[in-house]
PQR file of N, CA, C, O and H, with PARSE charges and radii, in Angstrom:
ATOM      1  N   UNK A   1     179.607  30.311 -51.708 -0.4000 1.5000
ATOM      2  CA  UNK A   1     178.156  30.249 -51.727 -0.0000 2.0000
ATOM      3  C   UNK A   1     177.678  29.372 -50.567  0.5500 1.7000
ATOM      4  O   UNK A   1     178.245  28.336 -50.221 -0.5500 1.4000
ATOM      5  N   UNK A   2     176.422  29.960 -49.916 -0.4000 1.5000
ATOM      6  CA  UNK A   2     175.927  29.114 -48.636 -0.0000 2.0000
ATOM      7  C   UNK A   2     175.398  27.718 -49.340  0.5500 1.7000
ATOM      8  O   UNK A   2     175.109  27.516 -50.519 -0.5500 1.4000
ATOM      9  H   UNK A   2     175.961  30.802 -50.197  0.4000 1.0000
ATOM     10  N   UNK A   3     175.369  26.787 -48.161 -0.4000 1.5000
ATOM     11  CA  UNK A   3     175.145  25.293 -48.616 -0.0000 2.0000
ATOM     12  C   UNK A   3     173.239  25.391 -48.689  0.5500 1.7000
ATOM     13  O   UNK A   3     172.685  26.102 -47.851 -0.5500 1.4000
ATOM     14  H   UNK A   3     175.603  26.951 -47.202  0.4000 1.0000
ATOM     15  N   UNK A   4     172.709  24.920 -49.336 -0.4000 1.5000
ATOM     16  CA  UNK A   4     171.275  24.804 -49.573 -0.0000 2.0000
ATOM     17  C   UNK A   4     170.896  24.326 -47.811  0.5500 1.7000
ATOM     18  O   UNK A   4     171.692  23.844 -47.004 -0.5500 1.4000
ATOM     19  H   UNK A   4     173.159  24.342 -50.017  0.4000 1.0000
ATOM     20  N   UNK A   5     169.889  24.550 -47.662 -0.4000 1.5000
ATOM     21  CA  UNK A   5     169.138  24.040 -46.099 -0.0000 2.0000
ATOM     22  C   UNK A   5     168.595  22.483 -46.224  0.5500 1.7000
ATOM     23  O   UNK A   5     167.612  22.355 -46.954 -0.5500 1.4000
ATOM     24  H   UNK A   5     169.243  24.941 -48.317  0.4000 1.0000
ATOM     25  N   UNK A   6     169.053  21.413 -45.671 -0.4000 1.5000
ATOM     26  CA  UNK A   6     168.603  20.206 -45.691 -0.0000 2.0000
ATOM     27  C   UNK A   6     166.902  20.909 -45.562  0.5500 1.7000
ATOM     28  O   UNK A   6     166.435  21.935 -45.065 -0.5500 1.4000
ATOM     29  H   UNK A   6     169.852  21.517 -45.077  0.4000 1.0000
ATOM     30  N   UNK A   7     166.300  19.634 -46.360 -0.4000 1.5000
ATOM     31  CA  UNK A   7     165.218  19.454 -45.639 -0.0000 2.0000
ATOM     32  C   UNK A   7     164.753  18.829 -45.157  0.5500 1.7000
ATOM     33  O   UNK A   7     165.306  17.729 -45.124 -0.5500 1.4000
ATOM     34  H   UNK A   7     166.679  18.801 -46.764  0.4000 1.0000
ATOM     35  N   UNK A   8     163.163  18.969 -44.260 -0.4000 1.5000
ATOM     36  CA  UNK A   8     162.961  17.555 -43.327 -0.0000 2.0000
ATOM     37  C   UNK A   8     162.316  16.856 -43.501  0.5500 1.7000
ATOM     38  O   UNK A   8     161.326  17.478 -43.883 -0.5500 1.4000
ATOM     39  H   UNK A   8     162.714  19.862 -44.287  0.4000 1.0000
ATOM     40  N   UNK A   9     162.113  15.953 -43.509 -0.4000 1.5000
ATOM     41  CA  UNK A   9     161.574  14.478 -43.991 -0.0000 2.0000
ATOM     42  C   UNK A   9     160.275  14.756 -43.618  0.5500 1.7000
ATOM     43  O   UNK A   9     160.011  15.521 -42.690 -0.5500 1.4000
ATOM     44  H   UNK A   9     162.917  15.447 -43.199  0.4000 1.0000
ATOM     45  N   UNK A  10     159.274  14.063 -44.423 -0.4000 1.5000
ATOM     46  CA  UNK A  10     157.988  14.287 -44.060 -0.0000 2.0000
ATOM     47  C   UNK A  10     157.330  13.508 -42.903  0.5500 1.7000
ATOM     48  O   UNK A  10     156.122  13.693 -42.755 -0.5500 1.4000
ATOM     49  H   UNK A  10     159.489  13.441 -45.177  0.4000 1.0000
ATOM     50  N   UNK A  11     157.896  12.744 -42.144 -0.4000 1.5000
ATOM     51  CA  UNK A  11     157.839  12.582 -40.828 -0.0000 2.0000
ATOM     52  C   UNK A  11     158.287  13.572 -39.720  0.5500 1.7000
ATOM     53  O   UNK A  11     157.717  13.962 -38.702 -0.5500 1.4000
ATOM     54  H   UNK A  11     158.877  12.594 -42.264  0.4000 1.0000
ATOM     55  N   UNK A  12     159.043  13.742 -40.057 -0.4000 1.5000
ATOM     56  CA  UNK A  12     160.094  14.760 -39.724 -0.0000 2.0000
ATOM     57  C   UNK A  12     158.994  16.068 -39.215  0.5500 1.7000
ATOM     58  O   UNK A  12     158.873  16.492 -38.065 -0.5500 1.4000
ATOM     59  H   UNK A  12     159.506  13.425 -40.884  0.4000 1.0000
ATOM     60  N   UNK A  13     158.180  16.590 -40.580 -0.4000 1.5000
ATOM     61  CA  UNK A  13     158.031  17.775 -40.339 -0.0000 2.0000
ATOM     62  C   UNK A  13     156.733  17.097 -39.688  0.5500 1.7000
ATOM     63  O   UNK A  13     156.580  17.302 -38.483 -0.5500 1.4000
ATOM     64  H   UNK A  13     158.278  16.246 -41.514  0.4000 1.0000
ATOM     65  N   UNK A  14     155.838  16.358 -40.313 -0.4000 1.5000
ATOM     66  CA  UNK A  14     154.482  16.028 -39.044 -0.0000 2.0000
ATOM     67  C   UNK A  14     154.935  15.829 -37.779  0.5500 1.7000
ATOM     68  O   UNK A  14     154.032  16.272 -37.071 -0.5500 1.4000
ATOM     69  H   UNK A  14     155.963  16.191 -41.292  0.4000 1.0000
ATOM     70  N   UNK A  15     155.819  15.416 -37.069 -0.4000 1.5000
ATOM     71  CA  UNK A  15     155.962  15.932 -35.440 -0.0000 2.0000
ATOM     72  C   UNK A  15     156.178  17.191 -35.215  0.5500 1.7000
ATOM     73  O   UNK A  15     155.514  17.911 -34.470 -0.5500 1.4000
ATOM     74  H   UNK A  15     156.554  15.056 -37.644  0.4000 1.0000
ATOM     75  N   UNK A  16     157.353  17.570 -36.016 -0.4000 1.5000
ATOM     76  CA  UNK A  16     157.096  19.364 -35.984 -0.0000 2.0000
ATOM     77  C   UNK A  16     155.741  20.173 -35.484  0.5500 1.7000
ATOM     78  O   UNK A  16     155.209  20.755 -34.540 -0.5500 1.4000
ATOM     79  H   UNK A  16     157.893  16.986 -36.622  0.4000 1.0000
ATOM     80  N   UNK A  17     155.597  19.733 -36.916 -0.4000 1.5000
ATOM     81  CA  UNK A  17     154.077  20.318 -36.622 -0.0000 2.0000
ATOM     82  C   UNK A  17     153.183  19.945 -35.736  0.5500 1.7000
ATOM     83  O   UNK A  17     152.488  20.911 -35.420 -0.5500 1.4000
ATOM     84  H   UNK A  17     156.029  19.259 -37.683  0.4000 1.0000
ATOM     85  N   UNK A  18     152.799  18.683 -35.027 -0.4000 1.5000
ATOM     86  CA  UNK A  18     152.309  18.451 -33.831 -0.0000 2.0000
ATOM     87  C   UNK A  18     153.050  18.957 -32.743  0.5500 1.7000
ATOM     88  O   UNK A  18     152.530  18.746 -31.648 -0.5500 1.4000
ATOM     89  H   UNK A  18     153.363  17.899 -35.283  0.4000 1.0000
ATOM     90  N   UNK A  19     154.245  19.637 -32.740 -0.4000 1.5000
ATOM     91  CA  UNK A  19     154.576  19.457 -31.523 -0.0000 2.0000
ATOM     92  C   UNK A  19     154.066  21.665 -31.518  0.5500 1.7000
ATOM     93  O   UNK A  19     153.610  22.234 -30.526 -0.5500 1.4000
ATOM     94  H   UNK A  19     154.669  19.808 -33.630  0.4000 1.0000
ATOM     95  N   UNK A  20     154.279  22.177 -32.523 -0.4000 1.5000
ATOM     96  CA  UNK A  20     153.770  23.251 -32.724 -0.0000 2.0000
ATOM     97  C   UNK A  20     152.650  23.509 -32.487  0.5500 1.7000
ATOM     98  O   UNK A  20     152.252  24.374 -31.707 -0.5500 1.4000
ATOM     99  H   UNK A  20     154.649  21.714 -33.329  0.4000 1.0000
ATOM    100  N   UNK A  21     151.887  22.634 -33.271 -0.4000 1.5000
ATOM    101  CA  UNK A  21     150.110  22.819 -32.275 -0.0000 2.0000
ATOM    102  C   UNK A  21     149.724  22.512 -31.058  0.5500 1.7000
ATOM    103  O   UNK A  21     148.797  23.125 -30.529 -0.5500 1.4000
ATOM    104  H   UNK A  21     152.210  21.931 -33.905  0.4000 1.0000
ATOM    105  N   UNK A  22     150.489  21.351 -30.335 -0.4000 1.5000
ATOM    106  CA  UNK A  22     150.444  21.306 -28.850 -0.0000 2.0000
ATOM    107  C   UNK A  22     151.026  22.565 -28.040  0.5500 1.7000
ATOM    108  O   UNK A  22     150.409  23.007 -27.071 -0.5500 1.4000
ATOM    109  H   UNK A  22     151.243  20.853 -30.765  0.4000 1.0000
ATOM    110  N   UNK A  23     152.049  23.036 -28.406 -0.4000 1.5000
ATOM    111  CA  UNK A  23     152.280  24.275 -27.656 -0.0000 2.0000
ATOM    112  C   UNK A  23     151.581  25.185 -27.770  0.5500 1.7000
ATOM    113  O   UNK A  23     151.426  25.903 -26.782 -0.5500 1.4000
ATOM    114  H   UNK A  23     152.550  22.677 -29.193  0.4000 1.0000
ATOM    115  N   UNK A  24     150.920  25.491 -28.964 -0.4000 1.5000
ATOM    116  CA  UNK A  24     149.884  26.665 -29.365 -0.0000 2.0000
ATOM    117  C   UNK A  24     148.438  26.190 -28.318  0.5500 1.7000
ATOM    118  O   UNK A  24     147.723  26.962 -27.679 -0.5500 1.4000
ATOM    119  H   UNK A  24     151.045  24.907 -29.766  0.4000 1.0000
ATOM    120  N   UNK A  25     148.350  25.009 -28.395 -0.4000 1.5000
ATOM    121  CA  UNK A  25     147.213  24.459 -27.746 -0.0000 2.0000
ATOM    122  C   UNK A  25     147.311  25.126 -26.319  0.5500 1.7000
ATOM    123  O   UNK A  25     146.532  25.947 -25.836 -0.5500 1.4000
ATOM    124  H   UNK A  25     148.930  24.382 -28.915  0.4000 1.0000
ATOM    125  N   UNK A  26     148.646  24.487 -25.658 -0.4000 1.5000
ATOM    126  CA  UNK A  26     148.775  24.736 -24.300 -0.0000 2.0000
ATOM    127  C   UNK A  26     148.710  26.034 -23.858  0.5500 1.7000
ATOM    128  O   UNK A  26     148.115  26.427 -22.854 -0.5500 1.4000
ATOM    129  H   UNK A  26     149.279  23.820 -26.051  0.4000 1.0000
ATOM    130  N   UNK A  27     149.652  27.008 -25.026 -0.4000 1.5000
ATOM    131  CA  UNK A  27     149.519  28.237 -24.710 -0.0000 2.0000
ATOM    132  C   UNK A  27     148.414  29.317 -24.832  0.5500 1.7000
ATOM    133  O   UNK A  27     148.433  30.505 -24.510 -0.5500 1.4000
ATOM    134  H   UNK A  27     150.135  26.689 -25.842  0.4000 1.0000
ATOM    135  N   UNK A  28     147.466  28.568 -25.381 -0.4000 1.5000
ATOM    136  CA  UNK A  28     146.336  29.754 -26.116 -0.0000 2.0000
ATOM    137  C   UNK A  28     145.155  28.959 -25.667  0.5500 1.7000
ATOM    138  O   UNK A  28     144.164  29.212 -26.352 -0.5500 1.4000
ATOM    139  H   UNK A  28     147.451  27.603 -25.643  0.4000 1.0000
ATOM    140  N   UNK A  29     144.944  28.037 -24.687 -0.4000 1.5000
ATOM    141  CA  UNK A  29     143.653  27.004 -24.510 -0.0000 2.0000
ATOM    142  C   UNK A  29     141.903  27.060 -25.337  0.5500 1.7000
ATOM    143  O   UNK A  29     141.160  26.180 -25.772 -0.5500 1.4000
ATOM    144  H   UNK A  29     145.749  27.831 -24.131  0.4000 1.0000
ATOM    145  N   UNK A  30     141.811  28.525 -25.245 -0.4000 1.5000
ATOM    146  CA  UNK A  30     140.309  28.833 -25.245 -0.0000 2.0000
ATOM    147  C   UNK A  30     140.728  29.445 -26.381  0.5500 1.7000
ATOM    148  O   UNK A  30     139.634  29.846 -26.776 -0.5500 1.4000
ATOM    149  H   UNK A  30     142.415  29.240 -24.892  0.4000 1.0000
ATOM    150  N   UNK A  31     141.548  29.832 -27.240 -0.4000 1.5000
ATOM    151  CA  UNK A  31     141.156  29.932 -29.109 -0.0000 2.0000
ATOM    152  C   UNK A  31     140.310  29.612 -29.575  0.5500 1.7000
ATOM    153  O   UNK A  31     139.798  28.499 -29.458 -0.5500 1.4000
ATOM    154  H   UNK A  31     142.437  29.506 -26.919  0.4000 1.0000
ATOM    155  N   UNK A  32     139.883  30.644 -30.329 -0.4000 1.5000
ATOM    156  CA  UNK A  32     139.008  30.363 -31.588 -0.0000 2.0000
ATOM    157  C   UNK A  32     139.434  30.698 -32.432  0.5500 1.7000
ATOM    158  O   UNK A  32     140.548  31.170 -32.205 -0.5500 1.4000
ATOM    159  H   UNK A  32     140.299  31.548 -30.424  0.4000 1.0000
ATOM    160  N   UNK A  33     139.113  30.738 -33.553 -0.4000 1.5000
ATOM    161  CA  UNK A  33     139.537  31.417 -34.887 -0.0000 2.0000
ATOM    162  C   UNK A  33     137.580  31.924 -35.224  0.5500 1.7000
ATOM    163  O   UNK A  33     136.455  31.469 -35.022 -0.5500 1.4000
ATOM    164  H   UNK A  33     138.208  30.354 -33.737  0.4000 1.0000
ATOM    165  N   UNK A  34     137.999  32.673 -35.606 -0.4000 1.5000
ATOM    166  CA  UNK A  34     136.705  33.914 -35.612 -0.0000 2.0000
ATOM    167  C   UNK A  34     136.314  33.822 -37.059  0.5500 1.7000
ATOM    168  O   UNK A  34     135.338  34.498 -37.384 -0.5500 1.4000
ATOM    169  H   UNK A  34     138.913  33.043 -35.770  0.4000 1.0000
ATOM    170  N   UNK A  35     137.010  32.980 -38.146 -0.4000 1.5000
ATOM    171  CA  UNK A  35     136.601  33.521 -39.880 -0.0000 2.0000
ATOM    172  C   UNK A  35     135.184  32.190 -39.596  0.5500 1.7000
ATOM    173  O   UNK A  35     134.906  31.437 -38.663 -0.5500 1.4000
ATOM    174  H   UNK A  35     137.803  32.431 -37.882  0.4000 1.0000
ATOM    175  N   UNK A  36     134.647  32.436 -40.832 -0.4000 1.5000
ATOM    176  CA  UNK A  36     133.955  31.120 -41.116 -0.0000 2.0000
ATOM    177  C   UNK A  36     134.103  30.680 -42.331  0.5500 1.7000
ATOM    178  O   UNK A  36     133.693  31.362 -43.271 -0.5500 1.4000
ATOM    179  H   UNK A  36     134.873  33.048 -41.590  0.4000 1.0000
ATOM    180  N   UNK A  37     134.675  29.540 -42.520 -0.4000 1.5000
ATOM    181  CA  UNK A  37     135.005  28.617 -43.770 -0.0000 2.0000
ATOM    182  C   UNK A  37     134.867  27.190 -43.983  0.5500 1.7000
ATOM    183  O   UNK A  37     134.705  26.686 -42.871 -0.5500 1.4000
ATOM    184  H   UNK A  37     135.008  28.987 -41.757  0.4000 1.0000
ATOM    185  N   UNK A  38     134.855  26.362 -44.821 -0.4000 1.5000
ATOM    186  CA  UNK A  38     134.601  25.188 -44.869 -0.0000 2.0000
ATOM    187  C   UNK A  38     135.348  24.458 -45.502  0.5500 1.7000
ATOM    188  O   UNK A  38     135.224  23.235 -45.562 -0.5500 1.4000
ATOM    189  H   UNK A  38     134.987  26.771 -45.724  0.4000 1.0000
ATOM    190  N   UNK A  39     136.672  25.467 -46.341 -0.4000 1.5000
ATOM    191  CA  UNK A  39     137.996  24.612 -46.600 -0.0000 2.0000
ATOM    192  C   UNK A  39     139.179  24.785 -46.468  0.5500 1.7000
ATOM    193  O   UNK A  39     139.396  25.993 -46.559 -0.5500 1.4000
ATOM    194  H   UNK A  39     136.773  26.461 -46.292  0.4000 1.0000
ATOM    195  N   UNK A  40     139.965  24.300 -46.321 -0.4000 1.5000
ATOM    196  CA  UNK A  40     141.668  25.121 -46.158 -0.0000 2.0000
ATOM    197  C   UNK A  40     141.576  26.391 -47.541  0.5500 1.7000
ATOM    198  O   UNK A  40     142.206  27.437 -47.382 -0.5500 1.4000
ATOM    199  H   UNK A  40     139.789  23.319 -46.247  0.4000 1.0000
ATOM    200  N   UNK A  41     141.006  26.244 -48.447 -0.4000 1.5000
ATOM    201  CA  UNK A  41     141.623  27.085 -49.615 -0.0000 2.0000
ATOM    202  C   UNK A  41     140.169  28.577 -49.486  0.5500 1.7000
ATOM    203  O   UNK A  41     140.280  29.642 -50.094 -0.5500 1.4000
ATOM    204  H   UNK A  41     140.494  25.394 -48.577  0.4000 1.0000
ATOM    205  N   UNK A  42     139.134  28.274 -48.702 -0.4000 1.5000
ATOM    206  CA  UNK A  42     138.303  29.296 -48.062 -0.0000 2.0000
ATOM    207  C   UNK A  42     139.100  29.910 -46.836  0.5500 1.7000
ATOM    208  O   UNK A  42     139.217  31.136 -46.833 -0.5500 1.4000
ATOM    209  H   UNK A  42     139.044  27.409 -48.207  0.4000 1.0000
ATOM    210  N   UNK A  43     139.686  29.156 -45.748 -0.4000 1.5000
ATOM    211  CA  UNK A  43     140.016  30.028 -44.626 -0.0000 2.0000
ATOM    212  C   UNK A  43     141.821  30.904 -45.297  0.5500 1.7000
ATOM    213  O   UNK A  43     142.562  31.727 -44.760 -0.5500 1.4000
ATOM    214  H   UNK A  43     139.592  28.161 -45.750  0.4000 1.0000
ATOM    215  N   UNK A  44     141.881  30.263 -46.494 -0.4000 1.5000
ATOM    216  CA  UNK A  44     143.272  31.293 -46.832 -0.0000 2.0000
ATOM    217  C   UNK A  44     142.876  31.926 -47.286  0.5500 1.7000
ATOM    218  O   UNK A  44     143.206  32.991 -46.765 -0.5500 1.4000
ATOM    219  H   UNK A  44     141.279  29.594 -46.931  0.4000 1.0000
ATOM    220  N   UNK A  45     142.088  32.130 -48.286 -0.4000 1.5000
ATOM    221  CA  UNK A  45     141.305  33.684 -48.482 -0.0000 2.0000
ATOM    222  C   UNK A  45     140.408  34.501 -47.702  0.5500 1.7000
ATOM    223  O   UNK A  45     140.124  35.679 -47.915 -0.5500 1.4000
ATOM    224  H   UNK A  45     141.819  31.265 -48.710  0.4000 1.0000
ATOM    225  N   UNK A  46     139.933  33.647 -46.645 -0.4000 1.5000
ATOM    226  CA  UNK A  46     139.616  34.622 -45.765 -0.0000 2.0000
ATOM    227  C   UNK A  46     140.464  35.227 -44.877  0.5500 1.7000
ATOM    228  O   UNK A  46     140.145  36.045 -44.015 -0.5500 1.4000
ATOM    229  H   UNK A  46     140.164  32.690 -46.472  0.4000 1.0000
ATOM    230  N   UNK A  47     141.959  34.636 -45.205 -0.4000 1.5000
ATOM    231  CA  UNK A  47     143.003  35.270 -43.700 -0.0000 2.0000
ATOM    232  C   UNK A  47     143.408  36.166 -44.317  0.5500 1.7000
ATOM    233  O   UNK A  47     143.742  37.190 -43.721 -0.5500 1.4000
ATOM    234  H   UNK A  47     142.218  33.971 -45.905  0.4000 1.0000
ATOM    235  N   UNK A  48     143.541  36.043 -46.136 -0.4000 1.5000
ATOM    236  CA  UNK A  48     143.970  37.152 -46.799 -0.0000 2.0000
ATOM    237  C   UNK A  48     143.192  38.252 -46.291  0.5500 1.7000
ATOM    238  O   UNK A  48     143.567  38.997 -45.385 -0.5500 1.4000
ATOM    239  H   UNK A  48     143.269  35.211 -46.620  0.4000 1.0000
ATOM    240  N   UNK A  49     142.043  38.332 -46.932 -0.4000 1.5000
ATOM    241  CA  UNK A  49     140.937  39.072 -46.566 -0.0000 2.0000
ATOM    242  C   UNK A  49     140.890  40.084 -44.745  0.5500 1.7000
ATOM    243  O   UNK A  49     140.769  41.260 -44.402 -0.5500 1.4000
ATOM    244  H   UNK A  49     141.738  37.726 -47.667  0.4000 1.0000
ATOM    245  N   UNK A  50     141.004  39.216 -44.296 -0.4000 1.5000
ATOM    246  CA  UNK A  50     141.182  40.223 -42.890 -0.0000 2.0000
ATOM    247  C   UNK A  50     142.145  40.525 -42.088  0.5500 1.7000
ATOM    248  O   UNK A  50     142.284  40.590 -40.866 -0.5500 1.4000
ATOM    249  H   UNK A  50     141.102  38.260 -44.575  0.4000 1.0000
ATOM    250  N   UNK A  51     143.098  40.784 -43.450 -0.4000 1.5000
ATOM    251  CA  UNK A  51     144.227  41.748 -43.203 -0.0000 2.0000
ATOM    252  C   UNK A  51     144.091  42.803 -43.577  0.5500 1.7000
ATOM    253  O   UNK A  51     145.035  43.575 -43.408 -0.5500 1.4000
ATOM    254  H   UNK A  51     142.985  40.732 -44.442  0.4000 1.0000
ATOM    255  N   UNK A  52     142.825  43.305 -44.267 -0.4000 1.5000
ATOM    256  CA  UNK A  52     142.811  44.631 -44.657 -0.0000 2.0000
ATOM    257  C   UNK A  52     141.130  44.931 -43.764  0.5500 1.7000
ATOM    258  O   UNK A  52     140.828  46.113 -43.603 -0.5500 1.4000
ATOM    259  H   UNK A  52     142.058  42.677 -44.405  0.4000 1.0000
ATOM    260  N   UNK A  53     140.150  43.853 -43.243 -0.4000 1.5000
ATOM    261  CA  UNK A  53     139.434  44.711 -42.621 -0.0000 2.0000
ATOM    262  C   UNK A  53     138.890  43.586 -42.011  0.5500 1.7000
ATOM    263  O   UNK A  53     139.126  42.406 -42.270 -0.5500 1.4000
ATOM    264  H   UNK A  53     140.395  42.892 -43.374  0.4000 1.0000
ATOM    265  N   UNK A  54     137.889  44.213 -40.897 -0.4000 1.5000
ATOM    266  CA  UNK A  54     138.366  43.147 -39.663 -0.0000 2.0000
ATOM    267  C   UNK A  54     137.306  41.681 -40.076  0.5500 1.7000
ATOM    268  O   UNK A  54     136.560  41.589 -41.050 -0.5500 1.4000
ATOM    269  H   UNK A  54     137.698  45.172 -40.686  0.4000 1.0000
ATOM    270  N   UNK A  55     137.499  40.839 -39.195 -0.4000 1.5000
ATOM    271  CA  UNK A  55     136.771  39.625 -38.838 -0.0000 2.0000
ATOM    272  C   UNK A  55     135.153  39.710 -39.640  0.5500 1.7000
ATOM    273  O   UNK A  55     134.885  39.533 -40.828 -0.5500 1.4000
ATOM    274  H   UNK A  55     138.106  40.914 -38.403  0.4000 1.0000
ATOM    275  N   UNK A  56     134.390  39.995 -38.669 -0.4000 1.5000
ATOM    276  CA  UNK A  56     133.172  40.240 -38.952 -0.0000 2.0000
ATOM    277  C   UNK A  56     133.007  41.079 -40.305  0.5500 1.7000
ATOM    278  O   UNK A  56     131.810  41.138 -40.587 -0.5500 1.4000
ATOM    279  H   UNK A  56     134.608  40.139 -37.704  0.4000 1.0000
ATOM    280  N   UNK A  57     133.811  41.751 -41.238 -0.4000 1.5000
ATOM    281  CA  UNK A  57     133.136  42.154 -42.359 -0.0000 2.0000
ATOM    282  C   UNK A  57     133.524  40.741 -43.194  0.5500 1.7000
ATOM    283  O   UNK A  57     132.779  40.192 -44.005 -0.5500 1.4000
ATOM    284  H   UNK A  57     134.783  41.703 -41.009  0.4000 1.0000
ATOM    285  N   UNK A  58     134.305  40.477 -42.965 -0.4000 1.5000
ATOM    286  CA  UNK A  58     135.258  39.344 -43.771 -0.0000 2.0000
ATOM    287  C   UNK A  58     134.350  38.174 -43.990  0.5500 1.7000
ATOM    288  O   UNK A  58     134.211  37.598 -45.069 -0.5500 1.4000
ATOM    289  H   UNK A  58     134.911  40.923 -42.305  0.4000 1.0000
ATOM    290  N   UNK A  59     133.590  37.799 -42.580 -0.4000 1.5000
ATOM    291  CA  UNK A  59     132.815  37.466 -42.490 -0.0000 2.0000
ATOM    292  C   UNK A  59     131.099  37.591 -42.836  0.5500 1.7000
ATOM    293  O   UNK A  59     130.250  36.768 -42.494 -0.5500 1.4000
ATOM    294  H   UNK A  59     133.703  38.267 -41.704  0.4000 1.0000
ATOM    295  N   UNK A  60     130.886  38.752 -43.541 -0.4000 1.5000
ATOM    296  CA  UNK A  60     129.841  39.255 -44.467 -0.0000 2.0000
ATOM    297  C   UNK A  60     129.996  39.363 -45.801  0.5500 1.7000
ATOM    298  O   UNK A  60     129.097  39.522 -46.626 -0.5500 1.4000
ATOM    299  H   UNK A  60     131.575  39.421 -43.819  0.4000 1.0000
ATOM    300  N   UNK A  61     131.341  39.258 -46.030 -0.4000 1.5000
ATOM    301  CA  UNK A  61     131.451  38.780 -47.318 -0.0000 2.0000
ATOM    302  C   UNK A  61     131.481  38.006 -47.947  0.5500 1.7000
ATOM    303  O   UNK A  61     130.968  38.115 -49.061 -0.5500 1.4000
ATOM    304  H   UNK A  61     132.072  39.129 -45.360  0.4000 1.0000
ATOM    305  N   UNK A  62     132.043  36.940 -47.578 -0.4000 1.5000
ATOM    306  CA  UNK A  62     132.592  35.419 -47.822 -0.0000 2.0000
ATOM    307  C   UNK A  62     131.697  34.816 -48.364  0.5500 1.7000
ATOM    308  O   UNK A  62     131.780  34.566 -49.567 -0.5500 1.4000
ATOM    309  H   UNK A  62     132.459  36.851 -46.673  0.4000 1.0000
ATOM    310  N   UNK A  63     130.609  34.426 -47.613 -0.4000 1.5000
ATOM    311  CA  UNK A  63     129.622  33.495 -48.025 -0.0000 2.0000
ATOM    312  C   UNK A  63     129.391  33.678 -49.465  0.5500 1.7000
ATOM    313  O   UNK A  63     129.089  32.708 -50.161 -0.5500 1.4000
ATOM    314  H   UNK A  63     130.542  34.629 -46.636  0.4000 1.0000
ATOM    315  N   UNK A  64     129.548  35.177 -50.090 -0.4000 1.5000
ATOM    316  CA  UNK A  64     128.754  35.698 -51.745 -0.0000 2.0000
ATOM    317  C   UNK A  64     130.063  34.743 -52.356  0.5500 1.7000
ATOM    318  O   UNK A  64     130.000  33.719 -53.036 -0.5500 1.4000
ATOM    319  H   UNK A  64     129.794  35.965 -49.524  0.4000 1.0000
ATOM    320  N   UNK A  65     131.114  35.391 -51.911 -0.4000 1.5000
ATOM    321  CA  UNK A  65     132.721  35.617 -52.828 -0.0000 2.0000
ATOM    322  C   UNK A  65     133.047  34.024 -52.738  0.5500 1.7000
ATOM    323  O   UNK A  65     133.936  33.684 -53.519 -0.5500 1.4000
ATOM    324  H   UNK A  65     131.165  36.223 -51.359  0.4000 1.0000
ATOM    325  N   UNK A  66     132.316  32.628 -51.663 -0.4000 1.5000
ATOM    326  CA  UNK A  66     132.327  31.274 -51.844 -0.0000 2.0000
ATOM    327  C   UNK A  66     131.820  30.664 -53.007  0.5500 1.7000
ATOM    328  O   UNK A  66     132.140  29.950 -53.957 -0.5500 1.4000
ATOM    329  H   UNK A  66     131.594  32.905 -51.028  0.4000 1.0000
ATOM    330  N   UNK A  67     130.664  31.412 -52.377 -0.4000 1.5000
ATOM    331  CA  UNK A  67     129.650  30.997 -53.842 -0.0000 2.0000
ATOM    332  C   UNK A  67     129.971  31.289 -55.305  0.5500 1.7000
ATOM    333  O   UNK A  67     129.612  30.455 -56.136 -0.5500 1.4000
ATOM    334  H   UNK A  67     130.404  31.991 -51.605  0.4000 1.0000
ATOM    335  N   UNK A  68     130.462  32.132 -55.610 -0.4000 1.5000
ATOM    336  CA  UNK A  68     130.850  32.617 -56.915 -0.0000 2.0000
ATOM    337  C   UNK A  68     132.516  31.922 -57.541  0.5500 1.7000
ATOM    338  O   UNK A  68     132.928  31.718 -58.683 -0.5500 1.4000
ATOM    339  H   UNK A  68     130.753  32.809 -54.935  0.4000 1.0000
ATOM    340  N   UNK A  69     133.188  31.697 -56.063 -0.4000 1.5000
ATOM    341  CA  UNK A  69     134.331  30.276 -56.556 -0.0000 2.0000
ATOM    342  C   UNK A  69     133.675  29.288 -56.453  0.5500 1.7000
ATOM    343  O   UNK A  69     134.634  28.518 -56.409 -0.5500 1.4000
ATOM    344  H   UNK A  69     132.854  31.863 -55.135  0.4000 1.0000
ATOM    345  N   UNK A  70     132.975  28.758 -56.388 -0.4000 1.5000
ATOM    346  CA  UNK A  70     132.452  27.552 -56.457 -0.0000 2.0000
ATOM    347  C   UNK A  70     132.710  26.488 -55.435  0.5500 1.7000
ATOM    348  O   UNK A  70     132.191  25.378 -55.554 -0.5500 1.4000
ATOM    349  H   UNK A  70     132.196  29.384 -56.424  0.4000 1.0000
TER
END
């Protein structure tokens, strides 16, 4: 049986992850992200969401489908 995957320390993974968004930074300068949301747990349902239709409807919907999660 394979050995379980260490995992990485939660220092560990926050440079990770900074060092992931600096490259994304460097590589993609003028990004945007196109949804409109106002929390991490809004822009994951909106990424859900415009995988089945694009940006701008996703974006005509949201605001109702916010309001009604509260």
């Amino acid at each position: 049986m394979a050995q379980p995957r260490k995992k990485r320390t939660s220092a560990r993974q926050r440079t990770f992850a900074a060092e992931i968004s600096a490259r994304l930074r460097q590589a993609y300068p003028e990004a945007e992200c196109a949804l409109h949301f106002e929390t991490p747990f809004q822009l994951l349902a909106a990424t859900i969401l415009s995988a089945q239709c694009t940006d701008v409807r996703v974006n005509m919907v949201t605001p109702e489908l916010f309001a009604r999660m509260g």
